[in-house]
N, C-alpha and C positions, 0 to 999 in steps of 0.2 A: 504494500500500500504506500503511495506517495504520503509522505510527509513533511512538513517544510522545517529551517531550521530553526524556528522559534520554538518548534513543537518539539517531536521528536531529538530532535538532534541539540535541543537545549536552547538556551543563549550562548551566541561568542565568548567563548572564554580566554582570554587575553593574559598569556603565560610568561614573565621575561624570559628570555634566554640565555645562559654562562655562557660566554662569550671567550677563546684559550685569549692565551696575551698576542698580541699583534694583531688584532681584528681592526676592522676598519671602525667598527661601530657597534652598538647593541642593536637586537632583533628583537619581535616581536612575533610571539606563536599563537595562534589563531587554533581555537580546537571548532574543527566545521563540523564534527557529531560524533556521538560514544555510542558506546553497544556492540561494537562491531564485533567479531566471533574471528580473531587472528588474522585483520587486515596487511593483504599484501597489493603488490602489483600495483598500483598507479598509472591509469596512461589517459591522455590527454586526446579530444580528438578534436583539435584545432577550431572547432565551433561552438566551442562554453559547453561541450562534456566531459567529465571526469568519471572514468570505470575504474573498478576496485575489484579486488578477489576479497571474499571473508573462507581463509581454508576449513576454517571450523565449523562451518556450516553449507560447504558448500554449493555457494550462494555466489552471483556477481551482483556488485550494488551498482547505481548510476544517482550521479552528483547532474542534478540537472543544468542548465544556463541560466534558469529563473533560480535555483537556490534550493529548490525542493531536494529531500534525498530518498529515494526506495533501497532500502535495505534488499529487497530481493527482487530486483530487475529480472534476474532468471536465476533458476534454483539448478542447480545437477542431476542426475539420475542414473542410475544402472542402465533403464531402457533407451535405446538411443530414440525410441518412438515418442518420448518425454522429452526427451534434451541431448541438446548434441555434445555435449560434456559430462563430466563426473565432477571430477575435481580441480580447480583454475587454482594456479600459483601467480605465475609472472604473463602481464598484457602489455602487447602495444598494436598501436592502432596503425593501421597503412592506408595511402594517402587518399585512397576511396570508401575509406570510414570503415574497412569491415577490422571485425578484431581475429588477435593473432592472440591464443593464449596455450600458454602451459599447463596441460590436463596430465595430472600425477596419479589420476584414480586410471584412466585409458592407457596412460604412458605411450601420449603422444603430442603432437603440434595438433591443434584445433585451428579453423577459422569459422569466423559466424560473422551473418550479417545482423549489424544490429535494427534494420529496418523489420526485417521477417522471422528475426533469432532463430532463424534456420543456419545449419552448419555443415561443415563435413571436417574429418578427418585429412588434414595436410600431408603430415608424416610419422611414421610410428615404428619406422625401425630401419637398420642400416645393415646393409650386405644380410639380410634374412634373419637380423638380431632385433628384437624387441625395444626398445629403447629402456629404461631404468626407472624415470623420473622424471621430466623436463623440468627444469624451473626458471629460468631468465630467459629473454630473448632481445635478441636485436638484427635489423635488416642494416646489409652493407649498401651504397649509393646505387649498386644495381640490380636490388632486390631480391638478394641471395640470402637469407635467412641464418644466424648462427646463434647455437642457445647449448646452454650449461643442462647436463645430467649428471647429477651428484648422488644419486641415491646410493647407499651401501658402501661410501665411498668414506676414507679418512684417514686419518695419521697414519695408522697401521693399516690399513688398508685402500690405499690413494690409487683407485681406480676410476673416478672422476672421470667426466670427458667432455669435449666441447663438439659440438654435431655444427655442417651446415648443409642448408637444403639449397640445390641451387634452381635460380631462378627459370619456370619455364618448364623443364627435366623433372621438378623436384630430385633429385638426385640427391642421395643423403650421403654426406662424404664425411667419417670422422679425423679431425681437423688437430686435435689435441688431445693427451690421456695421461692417464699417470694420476691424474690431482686430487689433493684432500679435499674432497667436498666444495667443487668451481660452482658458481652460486652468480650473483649480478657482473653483467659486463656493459661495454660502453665503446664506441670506436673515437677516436680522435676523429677533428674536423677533417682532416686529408683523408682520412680510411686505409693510412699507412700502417694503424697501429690496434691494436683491440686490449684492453684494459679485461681482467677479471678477479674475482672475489676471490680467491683461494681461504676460503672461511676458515677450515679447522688447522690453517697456519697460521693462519690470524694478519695475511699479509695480502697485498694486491698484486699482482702478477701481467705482466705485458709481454705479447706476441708481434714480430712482425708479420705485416698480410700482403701474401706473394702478390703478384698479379695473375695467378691462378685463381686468386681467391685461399690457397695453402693459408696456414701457420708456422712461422717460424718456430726458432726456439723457444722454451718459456724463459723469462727473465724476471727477475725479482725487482719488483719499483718500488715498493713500500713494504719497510716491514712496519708490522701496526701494534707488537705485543712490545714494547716499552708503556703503552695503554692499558695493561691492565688483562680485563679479561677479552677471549679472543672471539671471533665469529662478525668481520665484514661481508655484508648481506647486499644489496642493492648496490647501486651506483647512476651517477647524472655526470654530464658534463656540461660547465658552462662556457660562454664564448672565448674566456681567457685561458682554455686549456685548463682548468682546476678539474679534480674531480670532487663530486660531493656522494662523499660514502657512508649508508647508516650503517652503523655499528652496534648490531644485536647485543654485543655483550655488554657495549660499556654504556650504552642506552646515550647515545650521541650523534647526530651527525657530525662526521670529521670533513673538513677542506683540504684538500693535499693538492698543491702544485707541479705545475709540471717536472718540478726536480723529484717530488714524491716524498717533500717536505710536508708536516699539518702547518698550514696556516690560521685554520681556525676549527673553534672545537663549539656543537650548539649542544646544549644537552636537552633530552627531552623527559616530559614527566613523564612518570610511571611511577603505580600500584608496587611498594616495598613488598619484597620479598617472591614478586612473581617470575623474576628473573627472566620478562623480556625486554627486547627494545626495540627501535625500532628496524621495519625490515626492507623499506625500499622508498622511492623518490623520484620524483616527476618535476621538470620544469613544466608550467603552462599559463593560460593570458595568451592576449592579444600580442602581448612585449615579452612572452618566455621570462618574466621579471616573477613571477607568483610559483613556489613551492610548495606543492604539496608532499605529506611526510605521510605514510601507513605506520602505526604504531600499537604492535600487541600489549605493550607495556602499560599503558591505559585504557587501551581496546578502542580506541578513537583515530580520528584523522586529523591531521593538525596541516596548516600551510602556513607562512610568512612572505615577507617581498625580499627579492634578492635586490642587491646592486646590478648584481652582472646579470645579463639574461643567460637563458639556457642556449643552450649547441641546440640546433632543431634536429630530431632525428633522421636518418637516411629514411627516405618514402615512408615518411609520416606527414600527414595534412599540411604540416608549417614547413616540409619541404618544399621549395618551389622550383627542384632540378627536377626534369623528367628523364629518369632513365628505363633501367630495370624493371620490369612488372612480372611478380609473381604468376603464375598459374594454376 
């Protein structure tokens, strides 16, 4: 059922933010509504929508233009005659509105229209192998699709992998492996470079990207455990090459520069003792200048204003290159 944010979704509640030392300034955290059931995924669809995953209830909610929020825009199902999904982890929208998401119940790539919430199945396994998990995803500038299956995967056993499906073919090519649990990624502005979460190192990780579309080697760009406790979950990039990474463990979003310094550190509220934080992040607006945060830690959604705007994502709405078109 629609509800608007006065109602449901409370009043604005208006959080300061810890701010690490060298920040430009303080921020201001905006909770746009509670209740949620282990909000993840954030994606923006360039015309005043915001979609979300709630993994705990296997639910997608929708943040409307006018302000209203339905917690369950569409629910999951077993039958795919109900729903063309089960379970939504990580969304992002491509540049003719349909969504791309991370189904961890199917353990595959989904796509749905969100005009007919009719779907189909994208891709769901490589070389005759099943997929694991999906949970992040991101398209390169030519519509080639690359996303993290961490399931099963960790310290002691870092079989991790990063999948891409190529534009057109779908062609499922695995790309990277080895990794404790690769979780959010990000391309740089050239699409020279692809950032990812390597959670249960507690550190960020950077590939270069062949002109095959390949993966280099993995390289180490950030380590993130001088912080504390471990598990970087999500990741944004905004125009001046920073990344903005939420930090499950230490219940923060971090800013790290392109040398793979933190520049700033925002911490978010959350419920003592329940030991989340938050798990992913969206630039969006008209000006990519507005934040949106998914956060298990108080079961809410929070956004604030950046300085900097966001990177627009490759074939997402606020890209205006036309290249690539999926299939």
């Amino acid at each position: 059922m629609d509800i608007s944010l006065a109602g449901a979704c409370a009043a604005l509640a208006v959080c300061l933010l810890a701010v690490a030392p060298g920040a430009a300034e303080e921020a201001r955290l905006e909770k746009v509504c509670g209740d949620l059931k282990f909000p993840e995924g954030p994606a923006w669809d360039g015309r005043g929508t915001l979609y979300l995953s709630n993994c705990a209830a296997d639910t997608i909610s929708r943040l409307a233009p006018d302000g209203s929020f339905t917690f369950e825009w569409m629910k999951g199902s077993e039958s795919p005659e109900v729903s063309p999904f089960r379970k939504t982890n990580g969304i992002t929208v491509f540049r003719d509105g349909s969504l791309f998401i991370c189904d961890y119940g199917l353990n595959a790539i989904v796509r749905i229209d969100p005009a007919t919430k009719k779907g189909e199945v994208y891709a769901d396994r490589c070389d005759g192998q099943p997929f694991k998990g999906p949970n992040d995803l991101a398209f390169d500038p030519h519509g080639n699709l690359y996303f993290t299956d961490p399931v099963g995967s960790g310290r002691e056993n870092p079989v991790g992998c990063v999948y891409r499906v190529e534009a057109g073919t779908r062609r499922v090519t695995r790309v990277a492996e080895g990794m404790a649990f690769p979780n959010g990624l990000a391309f740089t502005a050239d699409a020279k470079h692809l950032y990812v979460c390597e959670s249960q190192q507690n550190r960020i990780v950077r590939f270069a990207v062949g002109a095959d579309g390949s993966l280099g080697r993995m390289e180490p760009f950030a380590d993130l455990s001088p912080d504390g406790p471990g598990e970087p979950d999500g990741m944004a990039m905004d125009e001046a090459g920073n990344l903005w990474v939420t930090h499950f463990g230490a219940h923060s979003v971090l800013v790290i520069d392109p040398s793979g310094s933190i520049i700033r550190r925002i911490e978010v509220p959350h419920t003592e003792g329940n030991g989340y934080g938050p798990t992913n992040i969206e630039f969006a607006g008209p000006d990519l200048k507005t934040v949106y945060i998914t956060d298990p830690g108080s079961a809410a959604l929070f956004r604030m204003r950046s300085d900097a705007a966001g990177l627009p994502l490759f074939c997402s709405p606020m890209d205006r290159r036309k290249d690539g078109e999926p299939r």
